[in-house]
Every structure is written in C-alpha cells, then in structure tokens.
C-alpha positions as CSV (number, residue, x, y, z in Angstrom):
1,X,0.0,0.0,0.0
2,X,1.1,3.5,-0.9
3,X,0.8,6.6,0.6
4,X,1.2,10.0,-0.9
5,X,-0.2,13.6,-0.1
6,X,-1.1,15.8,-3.0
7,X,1.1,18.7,-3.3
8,X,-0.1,22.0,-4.5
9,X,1.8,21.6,-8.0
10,X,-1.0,18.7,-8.3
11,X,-3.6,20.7,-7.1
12,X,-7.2,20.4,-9.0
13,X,-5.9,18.0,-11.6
14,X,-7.1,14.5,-12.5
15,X,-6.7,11.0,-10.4
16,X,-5.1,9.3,-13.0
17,X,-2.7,12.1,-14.3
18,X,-1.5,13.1,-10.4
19,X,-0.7,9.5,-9.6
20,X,1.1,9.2,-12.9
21,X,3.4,12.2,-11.9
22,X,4.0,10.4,-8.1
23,X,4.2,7.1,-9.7
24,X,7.3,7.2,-12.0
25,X,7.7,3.5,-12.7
26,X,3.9,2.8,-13.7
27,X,2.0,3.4,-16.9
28,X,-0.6,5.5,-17.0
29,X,-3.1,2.5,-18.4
30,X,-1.8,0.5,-15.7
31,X,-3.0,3.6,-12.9
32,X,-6.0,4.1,-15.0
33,X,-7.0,0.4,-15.1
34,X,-6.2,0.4,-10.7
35,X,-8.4,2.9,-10.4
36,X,-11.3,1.4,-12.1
37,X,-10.2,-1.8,-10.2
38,X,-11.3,0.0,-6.9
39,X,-7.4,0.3,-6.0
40,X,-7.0,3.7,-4.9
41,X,-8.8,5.4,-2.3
42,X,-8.7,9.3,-1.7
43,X,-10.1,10.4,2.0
44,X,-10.6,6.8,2.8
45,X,-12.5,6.9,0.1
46,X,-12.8,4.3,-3.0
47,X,-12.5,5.8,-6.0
48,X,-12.8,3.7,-9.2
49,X,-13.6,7.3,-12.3
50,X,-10.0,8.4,-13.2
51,X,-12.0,11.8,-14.1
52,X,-12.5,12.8,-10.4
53,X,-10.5,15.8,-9.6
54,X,-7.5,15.8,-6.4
55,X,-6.7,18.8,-4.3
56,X,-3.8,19.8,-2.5
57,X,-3.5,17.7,0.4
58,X,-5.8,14.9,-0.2
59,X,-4.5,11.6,0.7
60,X,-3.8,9.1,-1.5
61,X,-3.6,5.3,-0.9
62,X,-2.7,3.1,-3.6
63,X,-2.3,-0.8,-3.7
64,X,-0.6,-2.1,-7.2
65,X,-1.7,-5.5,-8.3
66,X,2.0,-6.3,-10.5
67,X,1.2,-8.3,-13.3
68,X,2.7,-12.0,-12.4
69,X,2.0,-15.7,-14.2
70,X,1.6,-18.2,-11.3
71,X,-0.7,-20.3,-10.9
72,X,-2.1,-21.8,-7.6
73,X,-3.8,-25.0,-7.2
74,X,-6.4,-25.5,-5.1
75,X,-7.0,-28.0,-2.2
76,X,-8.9,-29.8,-0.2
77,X,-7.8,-28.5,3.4
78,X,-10.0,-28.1,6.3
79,X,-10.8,-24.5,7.3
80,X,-12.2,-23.4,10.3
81,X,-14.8,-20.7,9.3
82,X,-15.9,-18.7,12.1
83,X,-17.8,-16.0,10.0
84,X,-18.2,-15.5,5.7
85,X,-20.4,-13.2,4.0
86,X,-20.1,-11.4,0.3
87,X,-17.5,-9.6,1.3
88,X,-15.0,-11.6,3.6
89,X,-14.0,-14.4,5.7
90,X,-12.9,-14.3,9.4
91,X,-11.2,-17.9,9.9
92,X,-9.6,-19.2,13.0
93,X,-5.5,-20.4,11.4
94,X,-4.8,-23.8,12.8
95,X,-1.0,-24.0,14.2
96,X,1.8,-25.6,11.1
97,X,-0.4,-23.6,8.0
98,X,1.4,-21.5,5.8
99,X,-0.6,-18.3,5.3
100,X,0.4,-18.1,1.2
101,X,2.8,-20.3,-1.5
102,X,6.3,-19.5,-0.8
103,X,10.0,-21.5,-1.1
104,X,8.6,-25.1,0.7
105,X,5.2,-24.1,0.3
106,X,3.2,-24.2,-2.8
107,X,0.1,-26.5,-2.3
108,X,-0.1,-26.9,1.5
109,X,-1.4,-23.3,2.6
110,X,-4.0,-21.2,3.4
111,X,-4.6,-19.6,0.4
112,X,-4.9,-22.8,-1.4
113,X,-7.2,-24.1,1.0
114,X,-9.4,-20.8,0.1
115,X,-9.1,-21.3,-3.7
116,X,-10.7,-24.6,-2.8
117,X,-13.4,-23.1,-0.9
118,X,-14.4,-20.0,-2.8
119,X,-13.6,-18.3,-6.2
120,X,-13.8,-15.0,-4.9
121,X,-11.2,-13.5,-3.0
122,X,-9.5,-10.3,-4.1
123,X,-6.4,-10.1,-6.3
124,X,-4.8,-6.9,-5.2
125,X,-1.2,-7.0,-4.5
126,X,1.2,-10.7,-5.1
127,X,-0.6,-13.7,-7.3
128,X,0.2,-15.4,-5.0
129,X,-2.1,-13.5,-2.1
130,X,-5.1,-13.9,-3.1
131,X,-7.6,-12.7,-0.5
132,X,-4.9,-11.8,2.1
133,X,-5.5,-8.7,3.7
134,X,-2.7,-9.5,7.1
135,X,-0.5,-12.6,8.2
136,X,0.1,-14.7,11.1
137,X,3.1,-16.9,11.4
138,X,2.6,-20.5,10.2
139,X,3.0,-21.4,13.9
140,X,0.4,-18.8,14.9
141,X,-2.8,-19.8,15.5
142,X,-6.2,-17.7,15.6
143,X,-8.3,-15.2,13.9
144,X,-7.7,-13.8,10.4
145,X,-9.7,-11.8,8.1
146,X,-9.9,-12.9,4.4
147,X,-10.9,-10.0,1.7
148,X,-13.7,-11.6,-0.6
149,X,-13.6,-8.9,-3.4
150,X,-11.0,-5.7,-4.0
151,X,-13.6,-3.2,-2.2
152,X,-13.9,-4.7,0.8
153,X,-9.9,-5.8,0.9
154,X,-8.5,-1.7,0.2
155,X,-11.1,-0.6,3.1
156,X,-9.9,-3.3,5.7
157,X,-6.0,-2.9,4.7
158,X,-6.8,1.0,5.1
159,X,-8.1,0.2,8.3
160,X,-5.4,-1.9,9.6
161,X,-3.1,1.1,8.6
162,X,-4.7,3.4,9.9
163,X,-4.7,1.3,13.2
164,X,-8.9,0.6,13.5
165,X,-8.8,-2.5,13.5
166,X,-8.2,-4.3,17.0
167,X,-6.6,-7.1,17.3
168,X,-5.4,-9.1,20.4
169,X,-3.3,-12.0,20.9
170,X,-2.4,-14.3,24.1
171,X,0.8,-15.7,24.6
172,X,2.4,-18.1,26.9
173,X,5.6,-16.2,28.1
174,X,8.9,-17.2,30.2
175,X,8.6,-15.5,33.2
176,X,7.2,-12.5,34.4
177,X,7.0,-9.2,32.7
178,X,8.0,-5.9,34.7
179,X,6.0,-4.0,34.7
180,X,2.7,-6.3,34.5
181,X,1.2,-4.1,32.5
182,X,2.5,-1.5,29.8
183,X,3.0,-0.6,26.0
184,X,6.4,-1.7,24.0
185,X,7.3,0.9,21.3
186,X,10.6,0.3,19.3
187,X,11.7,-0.1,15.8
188,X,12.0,-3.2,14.1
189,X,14.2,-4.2,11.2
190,X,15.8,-7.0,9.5
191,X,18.6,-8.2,10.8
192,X,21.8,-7.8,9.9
193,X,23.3,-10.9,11.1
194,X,20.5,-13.4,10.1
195,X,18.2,-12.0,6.9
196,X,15.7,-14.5,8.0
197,X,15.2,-13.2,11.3
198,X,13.7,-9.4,12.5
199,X,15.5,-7.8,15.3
200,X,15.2,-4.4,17.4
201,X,17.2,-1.6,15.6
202,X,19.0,2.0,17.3
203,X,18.3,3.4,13.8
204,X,15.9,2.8,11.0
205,X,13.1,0.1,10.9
206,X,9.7,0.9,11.2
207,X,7.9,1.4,14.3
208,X,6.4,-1.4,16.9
209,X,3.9,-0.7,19.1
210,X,2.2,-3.4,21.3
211,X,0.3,-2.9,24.5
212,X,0.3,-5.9,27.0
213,X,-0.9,-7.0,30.0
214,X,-0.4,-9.8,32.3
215,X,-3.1,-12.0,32.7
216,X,-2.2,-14.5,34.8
217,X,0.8,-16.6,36.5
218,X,1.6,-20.7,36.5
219,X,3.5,-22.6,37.9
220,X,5.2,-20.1,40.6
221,X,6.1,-17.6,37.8
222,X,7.8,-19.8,35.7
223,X,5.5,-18.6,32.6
224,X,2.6,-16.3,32.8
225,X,-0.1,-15.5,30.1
226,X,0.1,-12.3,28.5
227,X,-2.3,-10.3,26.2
228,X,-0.7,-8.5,23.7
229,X,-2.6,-6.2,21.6
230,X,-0.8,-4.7,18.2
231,X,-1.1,-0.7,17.2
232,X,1.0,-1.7,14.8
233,X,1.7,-5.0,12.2
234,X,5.4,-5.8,12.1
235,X,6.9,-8.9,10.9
236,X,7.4,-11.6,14.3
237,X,6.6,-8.2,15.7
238,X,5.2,-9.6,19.2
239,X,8.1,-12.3,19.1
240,X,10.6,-9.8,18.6
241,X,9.8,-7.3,21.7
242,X,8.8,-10.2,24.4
243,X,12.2,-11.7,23.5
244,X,14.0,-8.3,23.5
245,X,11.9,-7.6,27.0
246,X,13.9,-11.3,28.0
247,X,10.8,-12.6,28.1
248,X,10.3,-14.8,24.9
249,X,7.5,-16.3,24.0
250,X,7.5,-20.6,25.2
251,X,8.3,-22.7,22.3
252,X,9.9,-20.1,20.3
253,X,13.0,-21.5,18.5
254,X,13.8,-18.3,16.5
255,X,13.4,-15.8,19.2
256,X,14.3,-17.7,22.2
257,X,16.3,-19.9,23.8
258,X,13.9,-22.4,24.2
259,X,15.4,-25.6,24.9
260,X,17.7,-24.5,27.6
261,X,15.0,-23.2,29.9
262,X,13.0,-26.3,29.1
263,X,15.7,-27.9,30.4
264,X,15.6,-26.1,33.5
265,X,12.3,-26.6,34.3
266,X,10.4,-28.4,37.0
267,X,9.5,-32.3,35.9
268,X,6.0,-31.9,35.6
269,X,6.4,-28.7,33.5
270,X,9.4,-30.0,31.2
271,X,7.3,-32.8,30.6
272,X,4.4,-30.9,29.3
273,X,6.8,-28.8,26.5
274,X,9.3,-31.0,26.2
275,X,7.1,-31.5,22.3
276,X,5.4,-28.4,22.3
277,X,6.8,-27.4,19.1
278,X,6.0,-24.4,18.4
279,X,5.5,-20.7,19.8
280,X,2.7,-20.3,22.1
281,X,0.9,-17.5,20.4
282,X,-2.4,-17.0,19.6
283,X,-4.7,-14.5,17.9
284,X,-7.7,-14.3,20.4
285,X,-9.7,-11.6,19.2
286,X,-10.1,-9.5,15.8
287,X,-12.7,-6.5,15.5
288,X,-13.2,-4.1,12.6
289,X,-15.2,-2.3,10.7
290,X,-17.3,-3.9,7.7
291,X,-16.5,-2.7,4.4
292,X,-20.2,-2.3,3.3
293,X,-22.1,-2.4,6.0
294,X,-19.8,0.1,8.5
295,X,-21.1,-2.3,11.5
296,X,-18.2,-3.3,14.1
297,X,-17.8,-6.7,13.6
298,X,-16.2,-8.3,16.9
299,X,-14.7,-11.9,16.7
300,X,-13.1,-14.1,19.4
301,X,-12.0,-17.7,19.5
302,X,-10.8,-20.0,22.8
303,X,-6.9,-20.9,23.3
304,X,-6.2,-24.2,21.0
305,X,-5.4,-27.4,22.5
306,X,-2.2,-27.4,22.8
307,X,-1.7,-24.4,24.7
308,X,-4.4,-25.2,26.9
309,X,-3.0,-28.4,28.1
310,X,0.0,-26.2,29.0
311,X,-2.0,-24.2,31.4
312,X,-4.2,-27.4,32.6
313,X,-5.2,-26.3,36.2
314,X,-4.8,-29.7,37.4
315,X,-1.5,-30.2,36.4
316,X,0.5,-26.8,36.2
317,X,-1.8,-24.2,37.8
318,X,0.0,-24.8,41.5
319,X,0.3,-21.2,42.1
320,X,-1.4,-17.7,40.9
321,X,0.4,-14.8,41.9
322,X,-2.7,-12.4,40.5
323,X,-6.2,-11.9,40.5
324,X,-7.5,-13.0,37.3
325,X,-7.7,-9.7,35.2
326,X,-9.8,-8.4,32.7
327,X,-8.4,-8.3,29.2
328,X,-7.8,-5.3,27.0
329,X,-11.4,-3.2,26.7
C-alpha cells in the first residue's frame, strides 16, 4: 500500500494524471486500469472514475496488483470458518499452515485451501495473495480476516493502517514481565546478522507498538499469560519485543532460547513442553469495521489445545500470583 499527499503543484488535476506524476515507474493505463479496479482510495475513500478531480492535500492510498504468471492449485484442506459473508472471511488459522505459496510451500497453505473453498477472494497485491488482507506466522494460530472482493480488501487494509482494527493476541511467556502491564514501542528491522530473522534496531526500521498485559501466573512464575494487543503489524513483531523484553515467547526457537529453559524446568512442567513445538501465540480476538455495511464486527476464539494443556489447572496451575484480570477493553 502506498501513501502519498497531493502537493499544491498537483492541485485540482485529475486521479489518474496526479498519480502518474507520483508514480514514475507505472504506466498510466496500468494507474487508470487500478483505479477502475477499486485500487485507490482518496479520503478513505474508493474511487474507481480516473475523471475525479484531487486537491492539494488529499490523501492518497494506492495498492498495485503487479502483473505476475503463477498459478495456484487448489486443495482440499479443512478451514475453520468462524464467520463469511459477500464480502469476507474471518477464519480461526490452525498452528503448522502456511498463510500463502512461498520456497517449501506451494500446495499446502491457506490460500490454497481458500481457492478450494471459494472463487472469490480479491487479487490486489502478489498472485500469489489472493484474498490476504494480514498474516500470522505458520505457527500462529487464531483469527484472520480474508478480503472476498477488491472493495472490501482496500477498506480493511486502510483500516489496519490506519490502526482501526483491533486485534489481540495471548501468549504463553517465560517468566514474568516488569511492569505487568505497559506498552512496547521500538523499531524493528531486519537483521543484519541473520536475513531470516527481524531484530530491534537504534536506527531505522519501522515502528512497533504493542500494549500488553499480564493475565495470569503458573507454575510459581515460571511462565505467565500475557495479552498482547498490536497498534502496529510488524513482521514476528510480538516475538521480537517479548524476546528483547527477556521474556520470549515458550516454544519459540527463532526468538528464544527455548530448549535451555525447558531444560531447567520443573518435571512436571518440562514434561508438558518437552514436544510443544511451536510458539505459544495465539490470535484471540479481531474487530473491525465492515467494508459495506460500517457495522463493528467483533470476533473471538478460545486458546487451541495445545496451549491449553500447558496451562491445565490440574497439572501446572499450583500457584497464581494475581487476581485474574480483565483483558484489554
């Protein structure tokens, strides 16, 4: 998505002819044929005439479909649907599911799995992103929302950036954060050491904000459950600032050092992660506005399985050391 105010040498000019002079490497057919592909809003606004006139100011977001040859089987995967209308999806992401086709993925993710089920998802942006407005990690669970038509995806990606759209995630955490409660802000980058991996940066990076709050303690302290809910929608971005915080997030291999404070658990703990293989993060709770009929839509799902046998109260819930607390209003 792209962002440009229009400056007063563009003032009271056309759509198409202001974005060709912001856009140097795109044709003006290509802008033109956006447009009237409901890829550019002004205001918030959709606007699919080319005719319509911009003034200094105005705020222009534009999302460029490149033109790309790939083709995308479907399959036959199981989806758990919590919600689908005309317009979207809200599904609840089961842990080890690759959002979209990438290198080791191409007929094993979600996105195939939502050819399978519908033909109509929205085909702004990568081929290969059909539908896919935001991402969790493959080893995320939890709630996503799936763009059923290019309207309704450029109002919810508009919404996510201009940080409407609430979304709140729980995570199983070594330790105990200090403060309990309390917002991480920071940049985060690539690293320079490991491309793969996102990191904290002094300089540069874009900015990370999550607000979190301790919900609850087990097993004396030795991992709590905290809700974390994103301003912002970096890459590992949660990962990235519990880790930084010391605090990583349990079964996190790329962020933390996992194994070793398995290792150093209690039995009865250890024996409960010892093949928890994956991080503990889920996405609880996902609330937005609908793209046609402005209603808030408010979605939650419980904790899967295998976090919830982590957290059994009969086997690891010896000790609470706080009063259950309200989540996030």
């Amino acid at each position: 998505m792209l962002t440009y105010n229009v400056p007063n040498a563009l003032n009271n000019i056309r759509l198409d002819k202001a974005l060709s002079q912001l856009l140097e490497n795109i044709s003006r057919n290509q802008i033109q044929k956006a447009i009237k592909n409901s890829q550019v809003l002004v205001n918030d606004v959709i606007i699919s005439d080319p005719d319509v006139l911009v003034k200094e100011n105005d705020v222009i977001l534009f999302s460029f479909k490149e033109p790309e040859e790939l083709k995308i089987a479907a399959a036959n995967i199981a989806l758990d649907i919590i919600y689908e209308d005309d317009d979207l999806i809200v599904i609840n992401k089961a842990a080890g599911m690759t959002v979209h086709p990438g290198a080791g993925h191409h007929d094993d993710t979600l996105v195939n799995a939502l050819l399978y089920h519908t033909k109509n998802l929205s085909d702004i942006g990568s081929a290969a992103r059909p539908g896919i407005v935001h991402r969790l990690d493959k080893d995320t669970t939890g709630l996503m929302v799936v763009a059923k038509n290019n309207k309704a995806h450029m109002l919810l990606a508009n919404q996510i950036e201009q940080r409407q759209v609430i979304r709140k995630y729980k995570a199983l955490v070594w330790g105990v954060i200090n403060p309990l409660e309390g917002v991480i802000k920071n940049n985060i980058g690539r690293s320079r050491v490991d491309r793969q991996k996102m990191t904290i940066l002094k300089y540069g990076g874009k900015e990370a904000v999550t607000h979190y709050k301790t919900l609850e303690l087990f097993y004396g302290g030795t991992i709590s459950m905290v809700e974390c809910r994103l301003s912002t929608g970096r890459t590992h971005q949660i990962r990235v600032q519990l880790s930084h915080l010391k605090h990583s997030v349990v079964g996190d291999q790329t962020y933390g050092n996992n194994n070793r404070k398995i290792a150093h658990s209690a039995p009865e703990l250890k024996a409960k992660l010892i093949d928890f293989k994956r991080q503990a993060l889920h996405s609880w709770y996902l609330s937005f506005t609908h793209p046609t009929s402005n209603k808030i839509m408010e979605f939650s799902c419980e904790l899967p399985r295998d976090m919830e046998a982590i957290i059994a109260t009969d086997v690891l819930h010896k000790f609470t050391g706080l009063k259950k607390t309200n989540s996030f209003g």
